[in-house]
LUMZA-560959 format. One record per residue: x, y, z of N, C-alpha, C in turn; residue in one letter. Coordinates in Angstrom, 2 decimals. Atoms other than C-alpha are relative to their C-alpha. Layout:
<vexlos>
VEXLO     npx     npy     npz    capx    capy    capz     cpx     cpy     cpz resn
VEXLO       X       Y       Z       X       Y       Z       X       Y       Z    a
...
</vexlos>
This chain:
<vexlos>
VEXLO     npx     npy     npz    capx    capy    capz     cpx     cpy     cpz resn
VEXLO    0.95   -0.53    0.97  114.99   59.99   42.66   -0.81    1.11    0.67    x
VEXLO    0.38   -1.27   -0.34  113.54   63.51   43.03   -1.64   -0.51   -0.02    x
VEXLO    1.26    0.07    0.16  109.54   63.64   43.67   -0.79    0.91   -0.89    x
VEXLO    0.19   -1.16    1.03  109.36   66.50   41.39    0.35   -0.39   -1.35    x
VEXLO   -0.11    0.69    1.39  110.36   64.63   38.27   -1.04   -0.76   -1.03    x
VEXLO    1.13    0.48    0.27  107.34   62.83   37.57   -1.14    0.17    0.55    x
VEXLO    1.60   -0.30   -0.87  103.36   62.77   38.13   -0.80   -1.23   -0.23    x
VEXLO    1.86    0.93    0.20  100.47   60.26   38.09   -1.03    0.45    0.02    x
VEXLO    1.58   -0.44    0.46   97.41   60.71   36.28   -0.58   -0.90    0.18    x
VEXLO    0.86    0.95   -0.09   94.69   58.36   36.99   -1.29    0.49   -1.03    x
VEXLO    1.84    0.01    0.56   91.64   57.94   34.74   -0.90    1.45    0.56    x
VEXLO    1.37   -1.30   -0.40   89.31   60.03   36.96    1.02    1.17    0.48    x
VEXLO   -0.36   -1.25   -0.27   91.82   62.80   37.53   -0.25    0.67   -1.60    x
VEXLO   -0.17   -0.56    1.23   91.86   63.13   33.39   -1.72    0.10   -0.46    x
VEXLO    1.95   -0.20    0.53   87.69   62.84   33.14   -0.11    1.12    0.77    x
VEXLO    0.55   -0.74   -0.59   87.56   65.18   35.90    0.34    1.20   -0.61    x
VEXLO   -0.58   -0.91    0.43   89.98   67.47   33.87   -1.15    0.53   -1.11    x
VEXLO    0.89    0.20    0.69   87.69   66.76   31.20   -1.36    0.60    0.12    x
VEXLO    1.11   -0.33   -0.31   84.38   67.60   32.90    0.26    1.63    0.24    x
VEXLO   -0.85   -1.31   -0.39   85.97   70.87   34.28    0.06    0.59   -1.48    x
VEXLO   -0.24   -0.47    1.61   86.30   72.04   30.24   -1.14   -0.24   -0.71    x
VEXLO    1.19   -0.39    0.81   83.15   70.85   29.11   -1.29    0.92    1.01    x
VEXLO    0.65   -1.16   -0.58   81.47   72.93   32.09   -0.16    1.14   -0.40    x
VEXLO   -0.21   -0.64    0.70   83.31   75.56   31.01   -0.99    0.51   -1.35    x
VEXLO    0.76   -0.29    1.59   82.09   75.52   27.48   -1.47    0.16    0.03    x
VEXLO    1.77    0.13   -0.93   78.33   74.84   28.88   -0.24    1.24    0.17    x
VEXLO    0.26   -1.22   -0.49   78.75   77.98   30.55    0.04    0.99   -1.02    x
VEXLO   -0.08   -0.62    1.12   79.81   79.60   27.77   -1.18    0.07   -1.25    x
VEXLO    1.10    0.43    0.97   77.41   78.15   25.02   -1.23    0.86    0.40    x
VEXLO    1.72   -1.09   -0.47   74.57   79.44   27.34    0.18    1.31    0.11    x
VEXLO    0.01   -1.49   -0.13   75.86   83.03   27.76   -0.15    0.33   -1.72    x
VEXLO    0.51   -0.14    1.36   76.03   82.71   23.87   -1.54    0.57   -0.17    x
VEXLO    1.76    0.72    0.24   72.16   81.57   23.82   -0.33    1.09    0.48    x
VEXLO    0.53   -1.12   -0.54   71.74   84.31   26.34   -0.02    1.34   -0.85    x
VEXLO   -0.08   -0.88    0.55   72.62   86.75   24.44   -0.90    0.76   -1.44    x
VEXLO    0.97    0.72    1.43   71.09   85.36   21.10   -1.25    1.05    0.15    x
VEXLO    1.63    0.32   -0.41   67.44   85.37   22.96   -0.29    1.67    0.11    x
VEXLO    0.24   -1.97   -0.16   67.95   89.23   24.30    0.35    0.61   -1.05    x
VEXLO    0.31   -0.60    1.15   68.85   90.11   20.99   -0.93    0.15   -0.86    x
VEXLO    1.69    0.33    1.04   66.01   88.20   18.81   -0.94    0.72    0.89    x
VEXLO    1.36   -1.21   -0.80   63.63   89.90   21.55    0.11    0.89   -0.03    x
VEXLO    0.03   -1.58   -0.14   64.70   93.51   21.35    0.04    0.47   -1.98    x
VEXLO    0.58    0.18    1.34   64.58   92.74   17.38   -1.49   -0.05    0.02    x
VEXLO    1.53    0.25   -0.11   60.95   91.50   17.66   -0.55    1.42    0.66    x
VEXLO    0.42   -1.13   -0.48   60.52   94.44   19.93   -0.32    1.32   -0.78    x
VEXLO   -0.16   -1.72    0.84   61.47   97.29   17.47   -0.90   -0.59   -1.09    x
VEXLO    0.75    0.59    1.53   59.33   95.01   14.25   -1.20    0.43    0.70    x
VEXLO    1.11    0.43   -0.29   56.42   95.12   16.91   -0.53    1.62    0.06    x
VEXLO    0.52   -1.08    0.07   56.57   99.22   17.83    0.11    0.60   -1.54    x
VEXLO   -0.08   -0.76    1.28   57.49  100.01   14.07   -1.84   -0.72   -0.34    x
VEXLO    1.12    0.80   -0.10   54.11   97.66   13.66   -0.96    1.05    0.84    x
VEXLO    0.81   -0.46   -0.58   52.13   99.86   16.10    0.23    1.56   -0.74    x
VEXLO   -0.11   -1.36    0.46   53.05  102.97   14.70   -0.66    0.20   -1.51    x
VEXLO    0.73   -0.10    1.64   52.26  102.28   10.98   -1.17   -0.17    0.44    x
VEXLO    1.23    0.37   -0.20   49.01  100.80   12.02   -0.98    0.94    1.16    x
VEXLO    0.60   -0.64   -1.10   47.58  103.64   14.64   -1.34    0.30   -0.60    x
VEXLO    1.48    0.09    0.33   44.28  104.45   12.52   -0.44   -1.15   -0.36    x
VEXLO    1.34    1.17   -0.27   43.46  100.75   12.43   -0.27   -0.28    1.14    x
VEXLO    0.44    0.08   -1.46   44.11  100.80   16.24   -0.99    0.87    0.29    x
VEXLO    1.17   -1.00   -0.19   41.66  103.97   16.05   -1.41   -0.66   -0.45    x
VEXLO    1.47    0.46    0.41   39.06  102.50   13.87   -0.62   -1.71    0.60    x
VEXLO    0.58    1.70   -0.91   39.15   98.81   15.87   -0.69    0.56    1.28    x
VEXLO    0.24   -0.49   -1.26   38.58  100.84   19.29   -0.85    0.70   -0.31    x
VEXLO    0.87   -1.02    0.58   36.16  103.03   17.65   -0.92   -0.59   -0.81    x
VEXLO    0.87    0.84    0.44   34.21  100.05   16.24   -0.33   -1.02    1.44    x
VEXLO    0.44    0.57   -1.15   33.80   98.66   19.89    1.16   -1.39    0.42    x
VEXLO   -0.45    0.78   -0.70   36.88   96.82   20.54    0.87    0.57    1.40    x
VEXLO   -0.66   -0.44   -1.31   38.82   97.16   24.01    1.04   -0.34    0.33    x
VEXLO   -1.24   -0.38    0.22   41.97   98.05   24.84    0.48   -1.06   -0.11    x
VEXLO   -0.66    1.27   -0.59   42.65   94.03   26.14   -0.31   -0.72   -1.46    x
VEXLO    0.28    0.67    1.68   41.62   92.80   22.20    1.00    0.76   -0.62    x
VEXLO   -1.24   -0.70    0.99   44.20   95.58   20.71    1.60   -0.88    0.56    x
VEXLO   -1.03   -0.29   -0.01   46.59   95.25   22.56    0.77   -2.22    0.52    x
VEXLO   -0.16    1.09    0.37   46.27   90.94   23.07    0.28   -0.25   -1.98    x
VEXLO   -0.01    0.00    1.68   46.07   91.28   18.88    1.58   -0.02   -0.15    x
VEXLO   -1.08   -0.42    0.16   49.49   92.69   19.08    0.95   -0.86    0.69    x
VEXLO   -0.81    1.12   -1.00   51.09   90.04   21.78   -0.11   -0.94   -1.29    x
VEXLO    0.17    0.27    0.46   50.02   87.67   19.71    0.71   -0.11   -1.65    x
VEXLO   -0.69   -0.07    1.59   51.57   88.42   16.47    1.03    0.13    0.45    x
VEXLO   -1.21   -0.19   -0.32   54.73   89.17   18.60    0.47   -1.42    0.80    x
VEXLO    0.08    1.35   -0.68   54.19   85.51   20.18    0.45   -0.89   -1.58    x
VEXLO   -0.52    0.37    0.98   53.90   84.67   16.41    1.39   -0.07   -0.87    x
VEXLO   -1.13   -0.69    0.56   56.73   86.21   15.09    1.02   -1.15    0.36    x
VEXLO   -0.38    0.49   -0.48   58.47   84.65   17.62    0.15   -1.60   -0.13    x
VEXLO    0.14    1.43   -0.26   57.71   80.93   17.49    0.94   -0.45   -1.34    x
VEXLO   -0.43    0.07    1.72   58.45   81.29   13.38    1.45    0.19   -0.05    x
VEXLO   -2.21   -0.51    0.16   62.34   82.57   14.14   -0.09   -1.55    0.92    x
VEXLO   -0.59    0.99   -0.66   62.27   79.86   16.74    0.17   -1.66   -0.92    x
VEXLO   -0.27    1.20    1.02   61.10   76.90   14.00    0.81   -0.07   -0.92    x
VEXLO   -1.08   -0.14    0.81   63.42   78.18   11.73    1.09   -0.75    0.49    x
VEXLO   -0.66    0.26   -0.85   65.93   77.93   13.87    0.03   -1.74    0.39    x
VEXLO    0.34    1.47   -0.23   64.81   74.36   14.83    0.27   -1.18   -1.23    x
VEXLO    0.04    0.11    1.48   64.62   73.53   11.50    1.58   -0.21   -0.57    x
VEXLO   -1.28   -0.11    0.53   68.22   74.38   10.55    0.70   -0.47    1.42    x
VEXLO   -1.43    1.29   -0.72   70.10   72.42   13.78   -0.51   -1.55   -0.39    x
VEXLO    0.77    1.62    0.10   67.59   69.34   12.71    0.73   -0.21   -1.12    x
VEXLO   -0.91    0.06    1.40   69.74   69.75    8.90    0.76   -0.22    0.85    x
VEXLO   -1.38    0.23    0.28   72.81   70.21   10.07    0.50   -1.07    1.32    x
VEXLO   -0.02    1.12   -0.52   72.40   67.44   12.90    0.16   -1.44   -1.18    x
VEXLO   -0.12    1.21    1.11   71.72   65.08    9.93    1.09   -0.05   -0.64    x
VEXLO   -1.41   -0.30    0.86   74.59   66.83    8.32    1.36   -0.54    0.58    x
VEXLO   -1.75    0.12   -0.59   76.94   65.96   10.97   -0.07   -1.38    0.31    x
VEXLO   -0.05    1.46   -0.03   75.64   62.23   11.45    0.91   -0.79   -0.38    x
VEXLO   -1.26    1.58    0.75   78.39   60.47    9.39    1.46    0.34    0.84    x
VEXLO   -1.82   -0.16   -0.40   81.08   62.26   11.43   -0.37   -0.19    1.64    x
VEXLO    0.16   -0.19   -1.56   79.30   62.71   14.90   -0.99   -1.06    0.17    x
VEXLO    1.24    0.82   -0.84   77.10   60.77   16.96   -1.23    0.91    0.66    x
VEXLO    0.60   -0.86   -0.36   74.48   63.39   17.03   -1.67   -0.23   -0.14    x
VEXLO    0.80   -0.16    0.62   71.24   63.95   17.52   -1.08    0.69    1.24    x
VEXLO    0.47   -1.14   -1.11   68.40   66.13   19.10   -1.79   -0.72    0.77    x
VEXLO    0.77    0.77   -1.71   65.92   64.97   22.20   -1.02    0.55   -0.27    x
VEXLO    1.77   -0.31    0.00   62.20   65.55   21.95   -0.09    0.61    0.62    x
VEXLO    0.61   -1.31   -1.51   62.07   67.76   25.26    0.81    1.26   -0.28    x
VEXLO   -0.65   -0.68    0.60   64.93   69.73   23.69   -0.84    0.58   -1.05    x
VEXLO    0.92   -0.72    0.83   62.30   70.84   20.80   -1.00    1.15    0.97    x
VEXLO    1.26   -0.98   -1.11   59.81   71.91   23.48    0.55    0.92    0.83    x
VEXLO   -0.78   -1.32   -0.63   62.55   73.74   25.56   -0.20    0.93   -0.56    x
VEXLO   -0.57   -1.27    1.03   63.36   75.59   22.44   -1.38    0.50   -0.34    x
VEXLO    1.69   -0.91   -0.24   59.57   76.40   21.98   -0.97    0.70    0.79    x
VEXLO   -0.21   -0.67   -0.83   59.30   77.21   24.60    0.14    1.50    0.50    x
VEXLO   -0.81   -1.12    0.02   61.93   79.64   25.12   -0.67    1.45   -1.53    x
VEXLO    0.40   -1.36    1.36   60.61   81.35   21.41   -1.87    0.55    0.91    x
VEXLO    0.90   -0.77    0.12   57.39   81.62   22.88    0.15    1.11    1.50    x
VEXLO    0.14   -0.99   -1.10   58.45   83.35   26.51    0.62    1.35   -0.44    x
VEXLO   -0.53   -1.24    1.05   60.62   85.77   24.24   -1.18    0.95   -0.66    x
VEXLO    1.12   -1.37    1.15   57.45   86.96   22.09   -0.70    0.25    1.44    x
VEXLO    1.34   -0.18   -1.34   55.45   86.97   25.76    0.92    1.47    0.64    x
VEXLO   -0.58   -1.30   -1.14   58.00   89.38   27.59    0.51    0.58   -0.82    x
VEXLO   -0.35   -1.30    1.20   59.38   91.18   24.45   -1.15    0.95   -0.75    x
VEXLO    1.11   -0.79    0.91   56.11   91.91   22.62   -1.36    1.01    1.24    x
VEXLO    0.59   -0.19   -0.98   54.41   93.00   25.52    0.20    1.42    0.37    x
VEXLO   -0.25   -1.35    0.51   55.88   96.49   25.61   -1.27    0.47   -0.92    x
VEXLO    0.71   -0.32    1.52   54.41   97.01   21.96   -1.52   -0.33    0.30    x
VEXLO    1.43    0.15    0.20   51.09   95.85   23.18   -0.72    0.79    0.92    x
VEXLO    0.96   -0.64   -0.73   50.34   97.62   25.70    0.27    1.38   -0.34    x
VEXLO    0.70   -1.20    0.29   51.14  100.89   24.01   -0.63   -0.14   -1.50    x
VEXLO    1.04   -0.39    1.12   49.06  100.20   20.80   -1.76   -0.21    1.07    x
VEXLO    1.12   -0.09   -1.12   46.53   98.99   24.06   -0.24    1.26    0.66    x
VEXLO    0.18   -1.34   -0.47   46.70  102.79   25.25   -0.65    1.13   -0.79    x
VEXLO    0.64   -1.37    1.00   45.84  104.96   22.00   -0.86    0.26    0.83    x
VEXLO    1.48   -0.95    0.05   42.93  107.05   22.04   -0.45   -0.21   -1.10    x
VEXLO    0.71    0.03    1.63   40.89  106.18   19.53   -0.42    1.49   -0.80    x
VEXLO    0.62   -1.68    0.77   39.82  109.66   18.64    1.98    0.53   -0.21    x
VEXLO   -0.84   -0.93    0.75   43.50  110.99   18.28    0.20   -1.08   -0.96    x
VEXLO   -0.60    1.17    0.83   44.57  107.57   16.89   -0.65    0.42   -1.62    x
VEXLO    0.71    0.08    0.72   41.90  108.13   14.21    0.85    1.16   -0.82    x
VEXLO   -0.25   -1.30    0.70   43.10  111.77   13.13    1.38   -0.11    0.21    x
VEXLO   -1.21   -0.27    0.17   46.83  110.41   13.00   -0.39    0.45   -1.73    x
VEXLO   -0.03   -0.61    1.28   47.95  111.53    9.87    1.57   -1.17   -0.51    x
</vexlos>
């Protein structure tokens, strides 16, 4: 009998095969996610300077009523922190459905620290995306800001 005719699989050679494929996918899933996150942030990004641009004579008349640059341009984080959290509950929101949705077929369901990751994650997105946008509505000049047109 040839030794090349047959093989033996043991248990932990077929889990390990196993583990090896859902790594894989892991890895994958998260370059997904990655991608996701730098997208929704450079979205938020462009909502936040289209946002600073319409609004430059209220950034004139806030700075020109005695506020300072670190109140404009926190105002503007802030709503880009907001923004942010609101795509992220959404989001939260709709895997918590379709977790329930998949209950009768899967054994699914989602982890309490897993919420806070994901809140996380929405709020370091509005922190390092909106942050741009705040610090140039934090720069105007109130005097040109005022006489945009």
């Amino acid at each position: 009998l040839d030794k090349g005719d047959f093989t033996v699989l043991s248990q932990a050679n077929v889990l390990a095969s196993f583990k090896n494929i859902l790594n894989i996918l892991s890895i994958g899933l998260a370059a997904i996610a990655g991608i996701s996150l730098i997208v929704g942030g450079i979205g938020i990004m462009n909502i936040m300077l289209v946002s600073v641009n319409e609004r430059i004579q209220e950034i004139g008349l806030r700075k020109a009523l005695g506020a300072t640059s670190r109140d404009v341009g926190l105002q503007f984080l802030i709503e880009a922190v907001f923004i942010s959290v609101i795509g992220g509950s959404i989001g939260l929101l709709i895997g918590f459905f379709l977790t329930l949705a998949s209950k009768r077929i899967l054994n699914a369901e989602i982890p309490l620290w897993v919420v806070f990751v994901a809140l996380g994650f929405s709020v370091a997105v509005g922190v390092v995306f909106g942050t741009y946008p705040a610090l140039k509505a934090a720069k105007k000049d109130p005097i040109e800001a005022l006489r945009y047109e």
